[in-house]
py3Dmol code that shows the C-alpha trace and the ligand (Angstrom):
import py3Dmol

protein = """\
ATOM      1  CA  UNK A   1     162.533 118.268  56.363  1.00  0.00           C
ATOM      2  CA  UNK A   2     165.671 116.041  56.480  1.00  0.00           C
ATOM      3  CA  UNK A   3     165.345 113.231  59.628  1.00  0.00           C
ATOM      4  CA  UNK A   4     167.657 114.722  61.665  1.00  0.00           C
ATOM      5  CA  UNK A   5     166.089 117.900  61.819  1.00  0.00           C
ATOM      6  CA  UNK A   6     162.662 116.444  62.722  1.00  0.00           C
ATOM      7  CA  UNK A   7     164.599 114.316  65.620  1.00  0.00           C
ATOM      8  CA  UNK A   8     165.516 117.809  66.840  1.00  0.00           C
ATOM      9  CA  UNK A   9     162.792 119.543  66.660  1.00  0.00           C
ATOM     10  CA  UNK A  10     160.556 115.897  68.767  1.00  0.00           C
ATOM     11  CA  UNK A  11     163.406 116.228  71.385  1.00  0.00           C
ATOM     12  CA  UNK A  12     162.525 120.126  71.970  1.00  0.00           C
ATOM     13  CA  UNK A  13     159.134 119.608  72.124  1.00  0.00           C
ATOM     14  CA  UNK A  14     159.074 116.674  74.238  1.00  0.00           C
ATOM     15  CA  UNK A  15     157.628 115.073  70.630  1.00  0.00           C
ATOM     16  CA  UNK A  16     159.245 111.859  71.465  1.00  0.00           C
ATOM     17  CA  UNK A  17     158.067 111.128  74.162  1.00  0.00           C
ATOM     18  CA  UNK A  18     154.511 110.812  73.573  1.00  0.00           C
ATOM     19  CA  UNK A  19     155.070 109.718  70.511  1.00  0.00           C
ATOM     20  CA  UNK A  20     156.897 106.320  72.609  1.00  0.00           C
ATOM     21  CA  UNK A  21     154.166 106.410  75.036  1.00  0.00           C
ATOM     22  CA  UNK A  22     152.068 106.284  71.992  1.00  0.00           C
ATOM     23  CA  UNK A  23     153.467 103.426  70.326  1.00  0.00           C
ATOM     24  CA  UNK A  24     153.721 101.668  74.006  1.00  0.00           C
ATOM     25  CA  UNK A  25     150.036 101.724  74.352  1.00  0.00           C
ATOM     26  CA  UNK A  26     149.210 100.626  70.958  1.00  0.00           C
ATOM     27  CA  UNK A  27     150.679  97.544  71.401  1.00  0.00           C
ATOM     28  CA  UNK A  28     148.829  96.940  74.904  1.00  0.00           C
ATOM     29  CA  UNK A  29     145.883  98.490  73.941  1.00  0.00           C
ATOM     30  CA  UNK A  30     143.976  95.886  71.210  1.00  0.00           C
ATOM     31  CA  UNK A  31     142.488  97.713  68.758  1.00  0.00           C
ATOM     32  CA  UNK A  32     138.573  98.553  68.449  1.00  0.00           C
ATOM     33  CA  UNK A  33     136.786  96.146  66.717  1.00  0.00           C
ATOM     34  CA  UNK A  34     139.430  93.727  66.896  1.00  0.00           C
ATOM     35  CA  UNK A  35     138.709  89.656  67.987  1.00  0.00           C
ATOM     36  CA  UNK A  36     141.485  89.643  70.795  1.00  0.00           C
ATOM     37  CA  UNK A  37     138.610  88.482  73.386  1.00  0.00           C
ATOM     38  CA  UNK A  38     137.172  85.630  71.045  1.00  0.00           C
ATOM     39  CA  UNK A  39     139.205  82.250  71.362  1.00  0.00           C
ATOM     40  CA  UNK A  40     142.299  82.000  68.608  1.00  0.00           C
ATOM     41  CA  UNK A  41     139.774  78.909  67.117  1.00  0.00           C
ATOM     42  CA  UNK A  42     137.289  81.285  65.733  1.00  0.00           C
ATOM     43  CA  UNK A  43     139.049  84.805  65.234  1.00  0.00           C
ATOM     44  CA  UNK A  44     138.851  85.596  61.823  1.00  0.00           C
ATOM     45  CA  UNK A  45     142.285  84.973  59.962  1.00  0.00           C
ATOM     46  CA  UNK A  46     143.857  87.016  57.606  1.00  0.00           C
ATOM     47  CA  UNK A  47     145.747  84.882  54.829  1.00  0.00           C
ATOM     48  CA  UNK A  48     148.999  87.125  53.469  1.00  0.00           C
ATOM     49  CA  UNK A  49     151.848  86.807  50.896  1.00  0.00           C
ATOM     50  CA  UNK A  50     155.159  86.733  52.839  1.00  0.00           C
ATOM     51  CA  UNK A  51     157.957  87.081  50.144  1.00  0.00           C
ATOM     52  CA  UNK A  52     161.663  86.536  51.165  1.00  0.00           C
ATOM     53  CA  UNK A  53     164.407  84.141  52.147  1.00  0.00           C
ATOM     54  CA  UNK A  54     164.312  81.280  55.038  1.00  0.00           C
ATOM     55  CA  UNK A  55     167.607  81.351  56.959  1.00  0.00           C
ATOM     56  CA  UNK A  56     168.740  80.889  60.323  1.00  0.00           C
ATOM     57  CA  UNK A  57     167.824  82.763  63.327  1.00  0.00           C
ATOM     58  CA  UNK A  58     171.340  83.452  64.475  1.00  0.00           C
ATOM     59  CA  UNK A  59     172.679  83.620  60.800  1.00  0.00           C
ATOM     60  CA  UNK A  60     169.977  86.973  60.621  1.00  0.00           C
ATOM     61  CA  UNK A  61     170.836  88.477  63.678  1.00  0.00           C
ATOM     62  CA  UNK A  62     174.599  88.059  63.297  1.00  0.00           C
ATOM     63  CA  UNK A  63     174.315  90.176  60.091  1.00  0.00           C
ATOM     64  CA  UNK A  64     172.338  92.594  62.230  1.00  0.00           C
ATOM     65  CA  UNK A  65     175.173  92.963  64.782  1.00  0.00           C
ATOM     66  CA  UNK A  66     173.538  90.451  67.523  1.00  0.00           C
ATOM     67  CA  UNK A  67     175.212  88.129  68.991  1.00  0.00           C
ATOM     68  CA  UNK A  68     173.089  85.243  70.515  1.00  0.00           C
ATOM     69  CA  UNK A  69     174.225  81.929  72.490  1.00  0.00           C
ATOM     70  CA  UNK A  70     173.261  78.286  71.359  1.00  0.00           C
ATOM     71  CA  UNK A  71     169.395  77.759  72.678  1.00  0.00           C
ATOM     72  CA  UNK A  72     168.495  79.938  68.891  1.00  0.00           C
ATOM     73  CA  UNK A  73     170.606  77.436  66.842  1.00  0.00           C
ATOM     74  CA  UNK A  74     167.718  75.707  65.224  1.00  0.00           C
ATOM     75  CA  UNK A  75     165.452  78.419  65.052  1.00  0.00           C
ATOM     76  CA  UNK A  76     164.418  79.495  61.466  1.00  0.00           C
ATOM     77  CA  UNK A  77     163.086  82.906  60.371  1.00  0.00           C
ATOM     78  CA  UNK A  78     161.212  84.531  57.025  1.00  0.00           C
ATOM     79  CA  UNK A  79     164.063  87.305  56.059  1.00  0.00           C
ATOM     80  CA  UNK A  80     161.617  89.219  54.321  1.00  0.00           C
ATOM     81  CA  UNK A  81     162.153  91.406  51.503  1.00  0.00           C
ATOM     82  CA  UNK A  82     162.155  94.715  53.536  1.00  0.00           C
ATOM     83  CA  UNK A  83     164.560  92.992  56.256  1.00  0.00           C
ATOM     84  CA  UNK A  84     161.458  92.071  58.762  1.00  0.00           C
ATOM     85  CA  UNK A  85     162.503  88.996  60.515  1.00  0.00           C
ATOM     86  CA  UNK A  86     159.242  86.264  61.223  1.00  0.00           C
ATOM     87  CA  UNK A  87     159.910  83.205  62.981  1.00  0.00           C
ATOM     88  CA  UNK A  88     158.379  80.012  62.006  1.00  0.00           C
ATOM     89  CA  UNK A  89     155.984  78.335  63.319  1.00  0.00           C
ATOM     90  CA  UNK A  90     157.317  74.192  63.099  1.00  0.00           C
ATOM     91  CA  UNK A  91     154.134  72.618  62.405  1.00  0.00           C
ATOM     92  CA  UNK A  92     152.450  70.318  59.179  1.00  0.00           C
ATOM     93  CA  UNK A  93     154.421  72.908  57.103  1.00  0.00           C
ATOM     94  CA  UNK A  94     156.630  75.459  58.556  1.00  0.00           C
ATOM     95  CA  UNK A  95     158.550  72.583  59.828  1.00  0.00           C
ATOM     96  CA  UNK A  96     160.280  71.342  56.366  1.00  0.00           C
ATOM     97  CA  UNK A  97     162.417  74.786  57.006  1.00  0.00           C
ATOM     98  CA  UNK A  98     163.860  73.581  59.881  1.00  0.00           C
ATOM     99  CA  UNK A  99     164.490  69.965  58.493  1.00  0.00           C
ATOM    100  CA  UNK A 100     165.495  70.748  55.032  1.00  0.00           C
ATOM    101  CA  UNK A 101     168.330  72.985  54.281  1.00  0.00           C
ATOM    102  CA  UNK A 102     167.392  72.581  50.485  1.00  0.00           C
ATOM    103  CA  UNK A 103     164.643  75.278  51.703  1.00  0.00           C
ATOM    104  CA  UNK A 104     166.951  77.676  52.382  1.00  0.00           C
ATOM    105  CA  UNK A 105     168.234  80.702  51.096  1.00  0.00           C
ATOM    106  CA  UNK A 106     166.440  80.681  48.276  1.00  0.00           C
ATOM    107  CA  UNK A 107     164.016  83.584  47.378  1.00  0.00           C
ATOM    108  CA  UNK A 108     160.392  82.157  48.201  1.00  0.00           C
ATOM    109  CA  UNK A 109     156.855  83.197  48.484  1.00  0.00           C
ATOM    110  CA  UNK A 110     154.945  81.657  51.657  1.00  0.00           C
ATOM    111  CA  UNK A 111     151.015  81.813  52.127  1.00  0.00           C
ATOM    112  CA  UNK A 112     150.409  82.045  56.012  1.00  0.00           C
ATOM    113  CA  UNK A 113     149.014  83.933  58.858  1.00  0.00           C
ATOM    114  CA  UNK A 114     149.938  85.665  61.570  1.00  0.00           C
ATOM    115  CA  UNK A 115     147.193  85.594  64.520  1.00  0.00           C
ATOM    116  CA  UNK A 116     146.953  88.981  66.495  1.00  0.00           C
ATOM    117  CA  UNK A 117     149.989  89.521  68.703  1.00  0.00           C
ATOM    118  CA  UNK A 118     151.960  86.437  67.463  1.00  0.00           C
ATOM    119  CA  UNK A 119     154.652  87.233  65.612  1.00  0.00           C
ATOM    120  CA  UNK A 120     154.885  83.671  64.461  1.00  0.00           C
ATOM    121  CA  UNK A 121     154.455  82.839  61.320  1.00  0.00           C
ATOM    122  CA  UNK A 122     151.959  79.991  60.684  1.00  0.00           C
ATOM    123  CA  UNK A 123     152.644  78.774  56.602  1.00  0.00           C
ATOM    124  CA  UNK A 124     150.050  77.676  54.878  1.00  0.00           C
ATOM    125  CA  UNK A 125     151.809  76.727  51.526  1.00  0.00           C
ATOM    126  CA  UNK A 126     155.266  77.337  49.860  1.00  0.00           C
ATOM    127  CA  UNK A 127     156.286  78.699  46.708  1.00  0.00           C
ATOM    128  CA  UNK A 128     159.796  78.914  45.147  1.00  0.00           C
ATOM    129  CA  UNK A 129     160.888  81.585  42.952  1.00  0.00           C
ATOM    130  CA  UNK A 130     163.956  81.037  40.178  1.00  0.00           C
ATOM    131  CA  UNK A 131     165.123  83.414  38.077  1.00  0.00           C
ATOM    132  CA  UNK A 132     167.772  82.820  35.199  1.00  0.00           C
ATOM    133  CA  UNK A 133     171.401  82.000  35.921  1.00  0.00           C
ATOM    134  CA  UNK A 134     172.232  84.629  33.163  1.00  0.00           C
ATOM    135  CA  UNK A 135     169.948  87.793  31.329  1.00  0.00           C
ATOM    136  CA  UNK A 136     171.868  86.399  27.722  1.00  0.00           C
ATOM    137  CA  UNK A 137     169.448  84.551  25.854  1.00  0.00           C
ATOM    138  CA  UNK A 138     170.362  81.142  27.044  1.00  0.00           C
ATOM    139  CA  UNK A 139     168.073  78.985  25.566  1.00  0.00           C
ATOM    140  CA  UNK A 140     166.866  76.144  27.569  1.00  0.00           C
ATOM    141  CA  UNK A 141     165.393  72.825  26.791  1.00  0.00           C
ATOM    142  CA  UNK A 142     163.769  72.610  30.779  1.00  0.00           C
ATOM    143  CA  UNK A 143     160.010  73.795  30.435  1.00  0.00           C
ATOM    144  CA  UNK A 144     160.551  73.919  34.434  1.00  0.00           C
ATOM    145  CA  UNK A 145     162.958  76.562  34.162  1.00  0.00           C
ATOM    146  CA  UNK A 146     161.831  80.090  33.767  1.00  0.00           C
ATOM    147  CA  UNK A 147     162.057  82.076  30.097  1.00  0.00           C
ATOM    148  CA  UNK A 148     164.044  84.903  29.672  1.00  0.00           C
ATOM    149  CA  UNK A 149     163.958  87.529  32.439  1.00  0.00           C
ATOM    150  CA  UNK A 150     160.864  86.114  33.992  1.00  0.00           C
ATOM    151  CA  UNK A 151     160.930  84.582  37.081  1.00  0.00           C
ATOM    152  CA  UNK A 152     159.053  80.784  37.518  1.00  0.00           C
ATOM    153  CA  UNK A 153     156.983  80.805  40.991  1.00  0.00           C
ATOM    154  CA  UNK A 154     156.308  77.170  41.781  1.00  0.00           C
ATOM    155  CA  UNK A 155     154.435  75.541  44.410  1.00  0.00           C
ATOM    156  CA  UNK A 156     156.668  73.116  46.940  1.00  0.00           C
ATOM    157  CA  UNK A 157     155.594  69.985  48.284  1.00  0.00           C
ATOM    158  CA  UNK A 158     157.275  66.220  48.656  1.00  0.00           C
ATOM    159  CA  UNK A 159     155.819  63.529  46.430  1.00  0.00           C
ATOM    160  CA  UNK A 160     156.011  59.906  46.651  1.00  0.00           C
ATOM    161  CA  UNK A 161     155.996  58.712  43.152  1.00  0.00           C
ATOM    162  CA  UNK A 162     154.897  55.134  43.749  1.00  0.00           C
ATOM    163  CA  UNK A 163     152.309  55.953  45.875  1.00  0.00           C
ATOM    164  CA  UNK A 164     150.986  59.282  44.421  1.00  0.00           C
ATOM    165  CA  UNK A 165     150.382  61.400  47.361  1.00  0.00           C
ATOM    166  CA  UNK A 166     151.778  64.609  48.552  1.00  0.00           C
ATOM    167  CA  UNK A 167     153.781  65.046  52.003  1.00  0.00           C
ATOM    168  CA  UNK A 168     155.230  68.408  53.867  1.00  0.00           C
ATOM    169  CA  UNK A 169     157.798  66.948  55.754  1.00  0.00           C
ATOM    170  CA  UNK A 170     161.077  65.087  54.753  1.00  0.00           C
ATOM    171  CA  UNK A 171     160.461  61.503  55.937  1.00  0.00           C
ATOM    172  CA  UNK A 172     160.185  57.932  54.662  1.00  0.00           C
ATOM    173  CA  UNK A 173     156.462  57.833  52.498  1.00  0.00           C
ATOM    174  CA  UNK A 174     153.888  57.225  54.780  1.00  0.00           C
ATOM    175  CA  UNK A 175     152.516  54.452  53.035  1.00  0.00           C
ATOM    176  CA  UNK A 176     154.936  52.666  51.414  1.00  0.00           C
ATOM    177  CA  UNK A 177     157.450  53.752  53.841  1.00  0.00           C
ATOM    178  CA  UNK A 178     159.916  54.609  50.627  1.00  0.00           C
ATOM    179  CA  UNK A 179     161.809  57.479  49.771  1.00  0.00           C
ATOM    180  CA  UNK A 180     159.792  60.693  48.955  1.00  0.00           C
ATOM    181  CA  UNK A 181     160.896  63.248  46.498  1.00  0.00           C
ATOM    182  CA  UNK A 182     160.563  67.587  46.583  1.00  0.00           C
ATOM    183  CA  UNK A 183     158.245  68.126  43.678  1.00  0.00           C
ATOM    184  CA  UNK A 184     157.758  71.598  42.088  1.00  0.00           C
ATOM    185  CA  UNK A 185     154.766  72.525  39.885  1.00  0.00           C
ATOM    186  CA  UNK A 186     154.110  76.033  38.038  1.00  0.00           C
ATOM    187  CA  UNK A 187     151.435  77.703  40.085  1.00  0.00           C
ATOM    188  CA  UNK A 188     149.655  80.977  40.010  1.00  0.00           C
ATOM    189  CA  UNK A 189     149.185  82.584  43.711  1.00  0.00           C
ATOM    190  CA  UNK A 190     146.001  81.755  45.541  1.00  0.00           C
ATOM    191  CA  UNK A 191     143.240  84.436  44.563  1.00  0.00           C
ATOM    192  CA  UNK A 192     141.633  84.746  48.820  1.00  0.00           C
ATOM    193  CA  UNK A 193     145.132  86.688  49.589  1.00  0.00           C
ATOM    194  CA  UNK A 194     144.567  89.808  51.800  1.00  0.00           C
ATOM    195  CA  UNK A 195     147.265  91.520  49.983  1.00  0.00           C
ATOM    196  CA  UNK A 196     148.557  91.831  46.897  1.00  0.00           C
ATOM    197  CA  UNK A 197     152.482  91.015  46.174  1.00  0.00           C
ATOM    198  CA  UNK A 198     153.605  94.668  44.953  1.00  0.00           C
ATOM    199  CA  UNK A 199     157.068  95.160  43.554  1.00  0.00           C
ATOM    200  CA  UNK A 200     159.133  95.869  46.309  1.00  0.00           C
ATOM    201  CA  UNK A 201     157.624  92.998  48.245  1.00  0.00           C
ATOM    202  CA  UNK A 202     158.863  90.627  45.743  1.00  0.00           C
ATOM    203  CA  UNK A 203     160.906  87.923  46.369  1.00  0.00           C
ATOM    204  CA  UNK A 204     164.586  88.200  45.978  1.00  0.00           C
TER     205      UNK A 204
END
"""
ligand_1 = """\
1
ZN
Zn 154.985 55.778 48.907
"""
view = py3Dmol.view(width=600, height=400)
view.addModel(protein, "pdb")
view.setStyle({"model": 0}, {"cartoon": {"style": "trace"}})
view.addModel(ligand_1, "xyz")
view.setStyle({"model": 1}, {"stick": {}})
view.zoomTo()
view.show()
C-alpha cells in the first residue's frame, strides 16, 4: 500500500488521531520497567555508537528550512547518519566540538549516552573516520592513513608530548602549561556497546 493511500484511509477512520494521541502519551507515559523514578546517579546507562558529522546547530536547521535567531549560534549537534539531529552535551568531552572547528564536519563515530528523556548527548569518547582521497591505487607511505577502500577509525584525544598525558579540551598543557597537540591512534570500537554499528549507521 503506497503512503498516501494509507494517509487516506487513517484520515477516514479517524486512524490518526489515536494514533497522535498514542504517540502523545508515550512520551508522557515512562515506560514499565523503566528507572525514570530512581535518581539520574544510579539509573542504569546505556553506552551507544552515534555515527555522523558535528556541525552547527543553525548550519543543520538552515538546511532543514529553519530559520533561527542568534541565542543557537554556538550550539553544536551530532548530524547523524539517518539525519537525526543530537545536541551536545559541553562537558570533559563534548565540549572540544564547540571549541575546535578541526572537529567538524568530518564523518566521526562518538561513544556516549543519552539518559531517559534527554535528548542530549553525553560523549564518552571520539573516533574519526578517513577514507581515501581517491579509489585509484594511490599508494601511500603514511601507515596513519587508511589502505585502499578501507576506511581508518581512530580514537581522538589532545596530547602533550613533553609531558605525556592526554587532555579533551584545547588549552595550554595542564602541567607544563605548553602547547598540546590532537593525537590520533588506530582503535577498534569498545566491545560494552549496546548496539552494533550496522551499515547504514556508518559514518559518512
Ligand atoms: Zn605538558
Amino acid at each position: 500500500m503506497n503512503r498516501s493511500v494509507h494517509f487516506l484511509l487513517l484520515l477516514l477512520t479517524g486512524g490518526l488521531v489515536s494514533l497522535h494521541g498514542d504517540t502523545v502519551l508515550a512520551v508522557a507515559r515512562p515506560r514499565p520497567g523503566s528507572e525514570a523514578r530512581q535518581p539520574a546517579s544510579t539509573a542504569k546507562i546505556k553506552k551507544e555508537l552515534f555515527a555522523g558529522r558535528v556541525v552547527m546547530l543553525r548550519d543543520a536547521l538552515k538546511r532543514r528550512g529553519i530559520k533561527s535567531t542568534d541565542e543557537f549560534t554556538k550550539l553544536v549537534v551530532l548530524e547523524r547518519t539517518d539525519g537525526e539531529l543530537i545536541p551536545i552535551v559541553p562537558d570533559w568531552r563534548g565540549r572540544a566540538f564547540y571549541q575546535d572547528k578541526r572537529l567538524r564536519n568530518r564523518p566521526v563515530e562518538l561513544v556516549g549516552y543519552r539518559r531517559d528523556g534527554v535528548p542530549f548527548l553525553q560523549v564518552l569518547m571520539i573516533f574519526t573516520i578517513d577514507r581515501p582521497k581517491s579509489a585509484a591505487g594511490t599508494k601511500t607511505t603514511n601507515k596513519a592513513k587508511p589502505a585502499n577502500g578501507k576506511t581508518l577509525r581512530q580514537y581522538f584525544d589532545y596530547w602533550c608530548d613533553i609531558c605525556s598525558i592526554p587532555m579533551y579540551e584545547i588549552k595550554q598543557c595542564e602541567c607544563c602549561q605548553g602547547p598540546i597537540r590532537m593525537r590520533f591512534q588506530p582503535r577498534s570500537l569498545p566491545s560494552y556497546l549496546t548496539n552494533e554499528p550496522k551499515n547504514g549507521d556508518r559514518a559518512k
